[in-house]
CHARMM internal coordinates of N, CA and C (Angstrom, degrees):
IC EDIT
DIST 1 N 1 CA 1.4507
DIST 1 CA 1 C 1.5264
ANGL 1 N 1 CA 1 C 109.01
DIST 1 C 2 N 1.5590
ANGL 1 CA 1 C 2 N 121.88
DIHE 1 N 1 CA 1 C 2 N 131.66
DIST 2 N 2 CA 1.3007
ANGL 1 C 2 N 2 CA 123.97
DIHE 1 CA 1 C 2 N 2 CA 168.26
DIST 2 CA 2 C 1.4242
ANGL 2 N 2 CA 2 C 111.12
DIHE 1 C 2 N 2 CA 2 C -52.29
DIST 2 C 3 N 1.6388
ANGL 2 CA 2 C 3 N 113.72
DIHE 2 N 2 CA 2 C 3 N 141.34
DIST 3 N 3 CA 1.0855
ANGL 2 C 3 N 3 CA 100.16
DIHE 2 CA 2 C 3 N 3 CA 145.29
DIST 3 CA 3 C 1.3186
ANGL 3 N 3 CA 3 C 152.40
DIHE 2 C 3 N 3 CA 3 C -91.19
DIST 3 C 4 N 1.6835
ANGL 3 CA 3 C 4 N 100.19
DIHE 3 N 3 CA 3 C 4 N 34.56
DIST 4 N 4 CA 1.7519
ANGL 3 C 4 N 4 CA 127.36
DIHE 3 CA 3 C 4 N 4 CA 171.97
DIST 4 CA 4 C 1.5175
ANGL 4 N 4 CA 4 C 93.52
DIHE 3 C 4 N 4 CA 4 C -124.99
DIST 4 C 5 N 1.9730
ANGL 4 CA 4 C 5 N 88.68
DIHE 4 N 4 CA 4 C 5 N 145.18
DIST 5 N 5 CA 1.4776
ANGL 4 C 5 N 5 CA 118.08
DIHE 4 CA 4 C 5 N 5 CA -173.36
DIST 5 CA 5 C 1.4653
ANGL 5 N 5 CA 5 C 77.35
DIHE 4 C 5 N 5 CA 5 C -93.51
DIST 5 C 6 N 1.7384
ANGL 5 CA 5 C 6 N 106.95
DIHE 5 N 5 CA 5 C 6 N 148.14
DIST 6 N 6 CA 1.9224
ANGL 5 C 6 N 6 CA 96.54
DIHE 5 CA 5 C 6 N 6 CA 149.46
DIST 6 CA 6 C 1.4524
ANGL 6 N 6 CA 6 C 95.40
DIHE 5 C 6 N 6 CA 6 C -147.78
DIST 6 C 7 N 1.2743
ANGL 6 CA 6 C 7 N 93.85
DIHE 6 N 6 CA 6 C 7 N 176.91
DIST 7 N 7 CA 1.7618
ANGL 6 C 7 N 7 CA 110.38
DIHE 6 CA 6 C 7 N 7 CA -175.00
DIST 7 CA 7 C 1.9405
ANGL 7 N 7 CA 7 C 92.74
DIHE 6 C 7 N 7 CA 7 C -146.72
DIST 7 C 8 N 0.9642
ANGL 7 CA 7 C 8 N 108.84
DIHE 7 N 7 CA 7 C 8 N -172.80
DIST 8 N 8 CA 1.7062
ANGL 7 C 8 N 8 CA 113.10
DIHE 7 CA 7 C 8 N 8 CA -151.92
DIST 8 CA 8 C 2.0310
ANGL 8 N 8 CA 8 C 81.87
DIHE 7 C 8 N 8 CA 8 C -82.41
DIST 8 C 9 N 1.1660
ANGL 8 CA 8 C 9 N 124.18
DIHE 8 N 8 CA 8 C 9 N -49.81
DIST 9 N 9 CA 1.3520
ANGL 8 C 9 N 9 CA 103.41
DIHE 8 CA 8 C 9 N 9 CA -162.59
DIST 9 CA 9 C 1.5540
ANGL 9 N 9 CA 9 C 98.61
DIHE 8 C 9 N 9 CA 9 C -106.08
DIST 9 C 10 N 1.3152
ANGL 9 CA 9 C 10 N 144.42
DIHE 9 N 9 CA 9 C 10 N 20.85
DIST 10 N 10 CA 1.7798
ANGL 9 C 10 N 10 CA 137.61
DIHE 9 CA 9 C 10 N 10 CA -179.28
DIST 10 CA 10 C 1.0000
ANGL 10 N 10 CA 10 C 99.10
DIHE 9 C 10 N 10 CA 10 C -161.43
DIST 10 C 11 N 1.5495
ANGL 10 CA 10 C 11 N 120.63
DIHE 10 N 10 CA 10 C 11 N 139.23
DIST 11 N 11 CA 1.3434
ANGL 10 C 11 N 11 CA 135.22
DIHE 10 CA 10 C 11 N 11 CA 142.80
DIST 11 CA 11 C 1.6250
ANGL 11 N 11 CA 11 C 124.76
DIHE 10 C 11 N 11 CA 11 C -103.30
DIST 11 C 12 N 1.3630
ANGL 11 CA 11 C 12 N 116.69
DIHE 11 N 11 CA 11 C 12 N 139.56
DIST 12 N 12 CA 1.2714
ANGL 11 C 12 N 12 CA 117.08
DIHE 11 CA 11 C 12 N 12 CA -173.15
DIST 12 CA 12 C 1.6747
ANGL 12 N 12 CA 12 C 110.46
DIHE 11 C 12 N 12 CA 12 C -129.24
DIST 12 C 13 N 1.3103
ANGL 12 CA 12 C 13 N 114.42
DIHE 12 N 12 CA 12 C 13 N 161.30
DIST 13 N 13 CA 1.7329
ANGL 12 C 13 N 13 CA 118.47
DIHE 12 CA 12 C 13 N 13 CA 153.45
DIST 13 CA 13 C 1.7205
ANGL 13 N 13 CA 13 C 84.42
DIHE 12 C 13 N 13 CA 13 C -146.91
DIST 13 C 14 N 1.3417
ANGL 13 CA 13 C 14 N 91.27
DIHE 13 N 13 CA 13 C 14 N 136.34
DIST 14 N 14 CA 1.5525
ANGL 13 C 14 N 14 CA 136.03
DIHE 13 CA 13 C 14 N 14 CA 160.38
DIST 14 CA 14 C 1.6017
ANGL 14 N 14 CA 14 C 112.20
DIHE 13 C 14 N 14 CA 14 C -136.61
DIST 14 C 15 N 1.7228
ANGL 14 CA 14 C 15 N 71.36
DIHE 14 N 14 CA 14 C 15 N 138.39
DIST 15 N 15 CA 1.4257
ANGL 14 C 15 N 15 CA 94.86
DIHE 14 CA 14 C 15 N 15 CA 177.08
DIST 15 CA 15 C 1.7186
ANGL 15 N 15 CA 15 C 111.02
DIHE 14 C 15 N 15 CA 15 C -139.66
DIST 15 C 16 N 1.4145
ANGL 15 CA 15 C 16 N 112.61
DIHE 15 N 15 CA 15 C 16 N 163.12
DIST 16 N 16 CA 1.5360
ANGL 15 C 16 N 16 CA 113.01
DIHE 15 CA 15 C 16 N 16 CA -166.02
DIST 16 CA 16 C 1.6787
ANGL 16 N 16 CA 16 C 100.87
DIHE 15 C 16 N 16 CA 16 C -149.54
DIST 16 C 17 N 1.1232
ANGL 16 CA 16 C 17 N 115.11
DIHE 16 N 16 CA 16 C 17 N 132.06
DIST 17 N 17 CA 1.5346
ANGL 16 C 17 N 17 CA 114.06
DIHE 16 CA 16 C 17 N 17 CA 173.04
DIST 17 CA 17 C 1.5951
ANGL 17 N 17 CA 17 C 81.80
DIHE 16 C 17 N 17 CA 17 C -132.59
DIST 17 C 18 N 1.4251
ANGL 17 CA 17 C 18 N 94.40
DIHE 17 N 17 CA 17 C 18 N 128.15
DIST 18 N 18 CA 1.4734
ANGL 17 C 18 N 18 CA 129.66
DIHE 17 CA 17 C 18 N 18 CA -147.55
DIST 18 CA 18 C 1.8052
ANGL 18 N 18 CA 18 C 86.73
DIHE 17 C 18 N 18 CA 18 C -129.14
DIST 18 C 19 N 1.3323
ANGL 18 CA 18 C 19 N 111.40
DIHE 18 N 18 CA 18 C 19 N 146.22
DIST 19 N 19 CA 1.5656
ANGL 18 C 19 N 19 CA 123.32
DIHE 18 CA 18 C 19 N 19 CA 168.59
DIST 19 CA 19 C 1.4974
ANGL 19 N 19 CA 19 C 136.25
DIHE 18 C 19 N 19 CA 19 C -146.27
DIST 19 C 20 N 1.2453
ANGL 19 CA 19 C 20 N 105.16
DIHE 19 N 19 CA 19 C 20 N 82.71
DIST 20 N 20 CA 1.4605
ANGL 19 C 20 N 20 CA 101.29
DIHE 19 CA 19 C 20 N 20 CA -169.29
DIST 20 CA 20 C 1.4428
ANGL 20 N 20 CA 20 C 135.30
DIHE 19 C 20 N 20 CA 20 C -75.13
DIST 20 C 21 N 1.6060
ANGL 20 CA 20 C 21 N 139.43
DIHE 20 N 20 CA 20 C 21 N 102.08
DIST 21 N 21 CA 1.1437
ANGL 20 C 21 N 21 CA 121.87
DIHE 20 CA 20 C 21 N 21 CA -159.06
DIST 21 CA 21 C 1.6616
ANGL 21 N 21 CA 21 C 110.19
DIHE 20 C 21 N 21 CA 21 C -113.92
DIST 21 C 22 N 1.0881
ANGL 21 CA 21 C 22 N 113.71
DIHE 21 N 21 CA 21 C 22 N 158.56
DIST 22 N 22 CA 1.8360
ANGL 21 C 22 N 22 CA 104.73
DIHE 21 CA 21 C 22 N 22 CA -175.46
DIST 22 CA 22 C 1.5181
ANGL 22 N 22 CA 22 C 110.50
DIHE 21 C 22 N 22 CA 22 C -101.21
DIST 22 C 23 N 1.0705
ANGL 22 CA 22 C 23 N 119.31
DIHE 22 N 22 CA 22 C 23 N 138.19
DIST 23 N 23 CA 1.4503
ANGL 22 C 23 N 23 CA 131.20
DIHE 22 CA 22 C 23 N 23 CA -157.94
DIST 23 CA 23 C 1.8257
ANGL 23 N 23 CA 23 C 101.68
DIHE 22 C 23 N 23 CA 23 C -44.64
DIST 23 C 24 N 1.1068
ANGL 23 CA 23 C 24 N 115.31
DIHE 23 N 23 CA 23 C 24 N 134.82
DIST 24 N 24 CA 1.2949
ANGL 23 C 24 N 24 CA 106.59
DIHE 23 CA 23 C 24 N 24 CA -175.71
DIST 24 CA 24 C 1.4814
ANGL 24 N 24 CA 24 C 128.62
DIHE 23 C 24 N 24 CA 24 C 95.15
DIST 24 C 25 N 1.7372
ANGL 24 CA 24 C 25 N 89.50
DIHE 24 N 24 CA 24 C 25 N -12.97
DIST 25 N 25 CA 1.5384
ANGL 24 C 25 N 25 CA 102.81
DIHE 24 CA 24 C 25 N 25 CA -156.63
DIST 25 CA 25 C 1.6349
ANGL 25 N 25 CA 25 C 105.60
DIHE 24 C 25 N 25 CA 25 C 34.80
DIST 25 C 26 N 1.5489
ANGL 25 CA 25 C 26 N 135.68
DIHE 25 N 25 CA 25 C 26 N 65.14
DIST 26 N 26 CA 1.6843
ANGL 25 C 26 N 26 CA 154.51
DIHE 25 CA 25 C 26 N 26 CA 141.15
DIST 26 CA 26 C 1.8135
ANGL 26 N 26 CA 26 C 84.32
DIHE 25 C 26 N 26 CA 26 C -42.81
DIST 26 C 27 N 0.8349
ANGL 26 CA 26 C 27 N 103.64
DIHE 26 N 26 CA 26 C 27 N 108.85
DIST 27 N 27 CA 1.7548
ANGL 26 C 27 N 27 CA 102.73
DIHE 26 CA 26 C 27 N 27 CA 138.85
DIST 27 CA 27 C 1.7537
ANGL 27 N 27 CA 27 C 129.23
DIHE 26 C 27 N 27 CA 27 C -89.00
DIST 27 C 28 N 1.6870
ANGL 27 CA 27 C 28 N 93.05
DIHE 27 N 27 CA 27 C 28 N 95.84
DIST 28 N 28 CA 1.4166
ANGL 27 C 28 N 28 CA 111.55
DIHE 27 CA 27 C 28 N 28 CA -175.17
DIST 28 CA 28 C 1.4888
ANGL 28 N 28 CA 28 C 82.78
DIHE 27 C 28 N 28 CA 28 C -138.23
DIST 28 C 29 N 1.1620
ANGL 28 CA 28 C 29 N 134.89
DIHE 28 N 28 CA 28 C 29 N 65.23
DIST 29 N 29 CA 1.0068
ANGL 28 C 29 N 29 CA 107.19
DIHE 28 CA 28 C 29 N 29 CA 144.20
DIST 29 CA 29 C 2.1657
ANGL 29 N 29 CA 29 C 107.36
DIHE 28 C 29 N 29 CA 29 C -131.50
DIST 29 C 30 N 1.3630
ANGL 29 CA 29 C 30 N 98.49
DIHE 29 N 29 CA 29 C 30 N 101.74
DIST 30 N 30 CA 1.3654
ANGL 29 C 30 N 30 CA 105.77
DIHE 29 CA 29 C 30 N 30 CA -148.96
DIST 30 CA 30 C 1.6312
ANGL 30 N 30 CA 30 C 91.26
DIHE 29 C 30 N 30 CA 30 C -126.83
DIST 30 C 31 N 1.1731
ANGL 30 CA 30 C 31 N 123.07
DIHE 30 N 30 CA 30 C 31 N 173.94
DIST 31 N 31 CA 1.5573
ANGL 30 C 31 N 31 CA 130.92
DIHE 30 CA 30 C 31 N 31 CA 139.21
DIST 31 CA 31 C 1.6780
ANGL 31 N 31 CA 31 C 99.75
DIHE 30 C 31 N 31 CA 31 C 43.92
DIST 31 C 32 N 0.9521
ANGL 31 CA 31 C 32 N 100.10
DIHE 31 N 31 CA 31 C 32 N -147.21
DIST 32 N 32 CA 1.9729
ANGL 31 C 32 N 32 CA 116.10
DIHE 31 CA 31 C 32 N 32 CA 177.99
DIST 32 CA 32 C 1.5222
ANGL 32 N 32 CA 32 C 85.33
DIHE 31 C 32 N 32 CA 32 C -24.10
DIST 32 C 33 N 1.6291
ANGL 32 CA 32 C 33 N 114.77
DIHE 32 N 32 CA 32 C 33 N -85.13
DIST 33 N 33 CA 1.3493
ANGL 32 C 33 N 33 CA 108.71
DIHE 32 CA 32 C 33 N 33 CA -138.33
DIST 33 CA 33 C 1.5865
ANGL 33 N 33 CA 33 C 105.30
DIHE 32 C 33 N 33 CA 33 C -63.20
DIST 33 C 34 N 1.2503
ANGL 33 CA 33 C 34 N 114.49
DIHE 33 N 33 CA 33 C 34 N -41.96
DIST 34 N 34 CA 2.0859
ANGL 33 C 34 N 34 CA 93.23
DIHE 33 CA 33 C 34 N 34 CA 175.37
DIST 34 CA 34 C 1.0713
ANGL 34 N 34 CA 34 C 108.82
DIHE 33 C 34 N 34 CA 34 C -32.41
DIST 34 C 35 N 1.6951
ANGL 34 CA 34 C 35 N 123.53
DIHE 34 N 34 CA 34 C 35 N -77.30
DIST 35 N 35 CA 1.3799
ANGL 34 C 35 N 35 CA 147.12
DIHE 34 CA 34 C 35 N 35 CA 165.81
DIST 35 CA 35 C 1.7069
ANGL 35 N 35 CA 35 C 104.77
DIHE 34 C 35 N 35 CA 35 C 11.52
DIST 35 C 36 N 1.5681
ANGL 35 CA 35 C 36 N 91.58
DIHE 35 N 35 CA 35 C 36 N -91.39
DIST 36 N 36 CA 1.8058
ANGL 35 C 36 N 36 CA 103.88
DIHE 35 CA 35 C 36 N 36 CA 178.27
DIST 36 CA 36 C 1.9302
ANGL 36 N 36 CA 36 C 97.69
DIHE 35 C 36 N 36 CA 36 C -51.14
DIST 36 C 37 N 0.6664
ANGL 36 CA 36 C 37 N 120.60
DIHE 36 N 36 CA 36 C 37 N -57.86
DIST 37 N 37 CA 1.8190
ANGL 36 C 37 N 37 CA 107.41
DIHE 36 CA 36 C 37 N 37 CA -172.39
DIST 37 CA 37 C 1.3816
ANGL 37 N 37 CA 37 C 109.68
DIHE 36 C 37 N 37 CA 37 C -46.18
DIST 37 C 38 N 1.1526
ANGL 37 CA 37 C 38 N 107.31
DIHE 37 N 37 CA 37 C 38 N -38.46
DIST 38 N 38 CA 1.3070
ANGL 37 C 38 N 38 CA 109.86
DIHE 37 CA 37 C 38 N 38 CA -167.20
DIST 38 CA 38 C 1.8417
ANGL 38 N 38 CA 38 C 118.75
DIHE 37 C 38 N 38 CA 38 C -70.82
DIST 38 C 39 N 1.2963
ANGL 38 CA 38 C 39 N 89.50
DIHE 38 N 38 CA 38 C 39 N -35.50
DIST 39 N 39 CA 1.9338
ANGL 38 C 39 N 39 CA 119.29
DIHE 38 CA 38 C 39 N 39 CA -163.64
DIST 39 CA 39 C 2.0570
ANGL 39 N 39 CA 39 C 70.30
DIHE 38 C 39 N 39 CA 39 C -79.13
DIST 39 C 40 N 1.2013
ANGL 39 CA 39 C 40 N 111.14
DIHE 39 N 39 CA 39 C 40 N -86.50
DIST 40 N 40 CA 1.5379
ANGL 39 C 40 N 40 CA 131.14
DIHE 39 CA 39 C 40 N 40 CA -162.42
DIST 40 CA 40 C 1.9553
ANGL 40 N 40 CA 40 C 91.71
DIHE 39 C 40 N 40 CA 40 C -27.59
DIST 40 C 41 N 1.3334
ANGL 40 CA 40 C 41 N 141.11
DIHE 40 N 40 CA 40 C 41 N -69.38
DIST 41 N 41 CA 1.2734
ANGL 40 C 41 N 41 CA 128.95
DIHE 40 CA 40 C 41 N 41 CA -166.74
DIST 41 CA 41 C 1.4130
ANGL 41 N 41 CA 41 C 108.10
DIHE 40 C 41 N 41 CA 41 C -67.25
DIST 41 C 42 N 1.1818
ANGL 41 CA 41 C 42 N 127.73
DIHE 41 N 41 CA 41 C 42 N -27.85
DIST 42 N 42 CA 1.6266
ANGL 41 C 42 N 42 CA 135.06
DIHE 41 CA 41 C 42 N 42 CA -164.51
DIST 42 CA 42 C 1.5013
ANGL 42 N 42 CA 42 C 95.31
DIHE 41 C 42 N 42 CA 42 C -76.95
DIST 42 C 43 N 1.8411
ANGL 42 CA 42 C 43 N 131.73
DIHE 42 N 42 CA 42 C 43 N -34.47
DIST 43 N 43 CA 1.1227
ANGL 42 C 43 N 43 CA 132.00
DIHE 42 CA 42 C 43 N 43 CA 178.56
DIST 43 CA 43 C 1.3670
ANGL 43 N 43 CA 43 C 93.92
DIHE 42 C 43 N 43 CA 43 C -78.92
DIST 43 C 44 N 1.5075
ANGL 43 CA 43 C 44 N 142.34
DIHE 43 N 43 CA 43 C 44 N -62.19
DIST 44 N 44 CA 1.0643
ANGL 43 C 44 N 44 CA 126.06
DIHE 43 CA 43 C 44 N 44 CA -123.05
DIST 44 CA 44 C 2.0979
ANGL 44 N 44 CA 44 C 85.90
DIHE 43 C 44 N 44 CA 44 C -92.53
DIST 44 C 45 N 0.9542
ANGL 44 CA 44 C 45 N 136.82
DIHE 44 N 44 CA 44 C 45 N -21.59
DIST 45 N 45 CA 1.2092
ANGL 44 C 45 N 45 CA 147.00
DIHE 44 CA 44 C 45 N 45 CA 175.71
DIST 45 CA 45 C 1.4525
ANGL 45 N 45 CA 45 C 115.53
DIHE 44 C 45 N 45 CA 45 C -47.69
DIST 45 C 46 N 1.2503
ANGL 45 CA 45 C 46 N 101.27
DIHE 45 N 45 CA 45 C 46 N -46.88
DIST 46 N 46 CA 1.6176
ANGL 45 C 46 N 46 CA 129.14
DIHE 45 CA 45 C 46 N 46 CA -168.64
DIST 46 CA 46 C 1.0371
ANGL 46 N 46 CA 46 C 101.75
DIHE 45 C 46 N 46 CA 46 C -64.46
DIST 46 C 47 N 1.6742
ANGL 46 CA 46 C 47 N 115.74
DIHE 46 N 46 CA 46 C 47 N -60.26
DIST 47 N 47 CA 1.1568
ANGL 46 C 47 N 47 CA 138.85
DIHE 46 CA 46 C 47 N 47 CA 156.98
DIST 47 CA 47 C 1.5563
ANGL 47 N 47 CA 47 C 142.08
DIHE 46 C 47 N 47 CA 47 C -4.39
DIST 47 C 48 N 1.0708
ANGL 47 CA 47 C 48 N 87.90
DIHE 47 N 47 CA 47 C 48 N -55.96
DIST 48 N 48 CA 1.7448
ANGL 47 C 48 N 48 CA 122.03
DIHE 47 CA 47 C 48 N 48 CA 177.61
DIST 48 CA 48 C 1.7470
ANGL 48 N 48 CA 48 C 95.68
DIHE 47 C 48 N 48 CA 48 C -103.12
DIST 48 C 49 N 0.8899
ANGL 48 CA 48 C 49 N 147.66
DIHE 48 N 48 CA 48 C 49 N -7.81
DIST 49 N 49 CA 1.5395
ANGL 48 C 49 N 49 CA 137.32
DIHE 48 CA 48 C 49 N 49 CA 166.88
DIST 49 CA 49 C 1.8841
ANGL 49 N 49 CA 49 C 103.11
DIHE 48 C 49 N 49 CA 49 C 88.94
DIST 49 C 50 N 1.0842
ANGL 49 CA 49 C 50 N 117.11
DIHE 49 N 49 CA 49 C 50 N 25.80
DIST 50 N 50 CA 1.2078
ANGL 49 C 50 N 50 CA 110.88
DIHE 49 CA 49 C 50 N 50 CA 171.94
DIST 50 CA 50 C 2.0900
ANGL 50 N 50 CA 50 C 108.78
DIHE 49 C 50 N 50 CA 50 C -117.48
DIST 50 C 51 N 1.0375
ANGL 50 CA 50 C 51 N 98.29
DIHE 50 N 50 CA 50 C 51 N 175.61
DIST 51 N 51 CA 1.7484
ANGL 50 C 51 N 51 CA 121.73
DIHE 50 CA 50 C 51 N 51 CA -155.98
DIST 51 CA 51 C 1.3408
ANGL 51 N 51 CA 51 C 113.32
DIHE 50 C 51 N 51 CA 51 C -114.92
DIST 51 C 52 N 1.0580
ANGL 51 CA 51 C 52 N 107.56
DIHE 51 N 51 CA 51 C 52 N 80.05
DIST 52 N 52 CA 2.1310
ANGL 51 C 52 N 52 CA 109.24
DIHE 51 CA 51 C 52 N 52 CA 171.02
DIST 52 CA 52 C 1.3976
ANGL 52 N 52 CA 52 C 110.34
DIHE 51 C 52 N 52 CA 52 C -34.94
DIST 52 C 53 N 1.1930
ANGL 52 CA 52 C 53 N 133.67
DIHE 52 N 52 CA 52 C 53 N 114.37
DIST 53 N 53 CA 2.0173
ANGL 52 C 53 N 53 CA 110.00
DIHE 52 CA 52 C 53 N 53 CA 161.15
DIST 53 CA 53 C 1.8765
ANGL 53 N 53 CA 53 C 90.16
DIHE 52 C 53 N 53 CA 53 C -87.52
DIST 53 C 54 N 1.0676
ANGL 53 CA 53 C 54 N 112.95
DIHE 53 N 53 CA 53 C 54 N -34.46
DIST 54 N 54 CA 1.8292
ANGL 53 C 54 N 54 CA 100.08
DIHE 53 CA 53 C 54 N 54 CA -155.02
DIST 54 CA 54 C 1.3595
ANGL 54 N 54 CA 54 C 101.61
DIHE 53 C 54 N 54 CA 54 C -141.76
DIST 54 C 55 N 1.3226
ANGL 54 CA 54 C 55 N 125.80
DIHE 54 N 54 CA 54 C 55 N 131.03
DIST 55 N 55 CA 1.3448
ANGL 54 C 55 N 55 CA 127.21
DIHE 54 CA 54 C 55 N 55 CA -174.68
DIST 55 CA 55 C 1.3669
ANGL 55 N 55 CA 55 C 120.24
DIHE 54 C 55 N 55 CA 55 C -143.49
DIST 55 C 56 N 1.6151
ANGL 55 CA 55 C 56 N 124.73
DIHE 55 N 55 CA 55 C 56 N 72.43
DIST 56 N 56 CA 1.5687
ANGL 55 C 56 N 56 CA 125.92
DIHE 55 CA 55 C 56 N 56 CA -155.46
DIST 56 CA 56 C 1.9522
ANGL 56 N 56 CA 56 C 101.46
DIHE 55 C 56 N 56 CA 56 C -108.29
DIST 56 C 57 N 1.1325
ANGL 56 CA 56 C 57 N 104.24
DIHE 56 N 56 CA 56 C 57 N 120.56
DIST 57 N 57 CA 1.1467
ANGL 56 C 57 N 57 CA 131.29
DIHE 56 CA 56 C 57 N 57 CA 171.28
DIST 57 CA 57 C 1.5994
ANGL 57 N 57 CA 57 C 126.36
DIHE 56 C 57 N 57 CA 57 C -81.72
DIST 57 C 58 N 1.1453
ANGL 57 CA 57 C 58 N 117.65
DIHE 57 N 57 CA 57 C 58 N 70.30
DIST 58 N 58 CA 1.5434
ANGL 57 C 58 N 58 CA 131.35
DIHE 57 CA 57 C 58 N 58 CA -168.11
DIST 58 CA 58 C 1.9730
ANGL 58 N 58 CA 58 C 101.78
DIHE 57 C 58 N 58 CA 58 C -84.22
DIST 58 C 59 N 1.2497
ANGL 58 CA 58 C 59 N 105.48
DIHE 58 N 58 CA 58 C 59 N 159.60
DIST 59 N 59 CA 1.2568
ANGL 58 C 59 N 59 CA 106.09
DIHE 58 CA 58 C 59 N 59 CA -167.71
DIST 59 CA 59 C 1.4262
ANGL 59 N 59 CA 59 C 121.45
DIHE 58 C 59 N 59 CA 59 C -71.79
DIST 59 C 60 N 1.3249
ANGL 59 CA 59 C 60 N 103.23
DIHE 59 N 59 CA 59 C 60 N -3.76
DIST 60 N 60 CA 1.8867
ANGL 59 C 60 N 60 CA 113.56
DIHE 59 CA 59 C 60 N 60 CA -153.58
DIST 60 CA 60 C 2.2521
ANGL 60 N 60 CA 60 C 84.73
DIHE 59 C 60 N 60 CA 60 C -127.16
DIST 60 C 61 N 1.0035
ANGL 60 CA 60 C 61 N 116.24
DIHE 60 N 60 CA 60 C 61 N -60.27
DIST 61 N 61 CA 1.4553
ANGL 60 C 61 N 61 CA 101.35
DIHE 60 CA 60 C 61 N 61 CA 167.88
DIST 61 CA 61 C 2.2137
ANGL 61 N 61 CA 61 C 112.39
DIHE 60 C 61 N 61 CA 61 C -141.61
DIST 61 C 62 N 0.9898
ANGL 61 CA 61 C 62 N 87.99
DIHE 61 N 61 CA 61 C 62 N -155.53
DIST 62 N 62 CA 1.7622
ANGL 61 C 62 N 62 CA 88.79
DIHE 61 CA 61 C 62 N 62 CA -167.99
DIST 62 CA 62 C 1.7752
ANGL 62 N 62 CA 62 C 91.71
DIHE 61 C 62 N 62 CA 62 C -137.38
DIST 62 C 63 N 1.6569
ANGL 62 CA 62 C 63 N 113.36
DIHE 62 N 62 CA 62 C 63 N 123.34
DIST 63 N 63 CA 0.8797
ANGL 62 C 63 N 63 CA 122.88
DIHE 62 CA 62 C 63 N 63 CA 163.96
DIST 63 CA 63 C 2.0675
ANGL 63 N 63 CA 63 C 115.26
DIHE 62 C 63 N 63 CA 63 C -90.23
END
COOR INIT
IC SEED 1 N 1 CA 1 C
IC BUILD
C-alpha cells in the first residue's frame, strides 16, 4: 500500500499521533481493559477508513 491517499485531482499523507489519557491519569488500563482499548480503537479506526501504524497501550494512557 502507498503511503499516499489519492483521488483523481489531490494526493495526500496524513498522519496523527493521537494520546489518550484517563482522567486522573488512574492507571487501569491493565489486563481486559488495555485489551478492549486496544481491540475498541483498531475497530473504530477501520471504521472511519483510516490505518493504525503503532498502537501502544501503557498503563497510565494509550499512545
Amino acid at each position: 500500500m502507498s503511503r499516499f491517499r489519492k483521488l483523481s485531482h489531490t494526493i495526500w499523507h496524513c498522519q496523527y499521533h493521537i494520546v489518550f489519557v484517563p482522567k486522573y491519569r488512574l492507571r487501569i488500563l491493565t489486563g481486559k481493559v488495555a485489551d478492549e482499548a486496544n481491540r475498541c480503537i483498531r475497530a473504530f479506526s477501520e471504521q472511519q477508513g483510516c490505518e493504525v501504524f503503532e498502537l501502544n497501550v501503557q498503563i497510565d494512557h494509550v499512545h
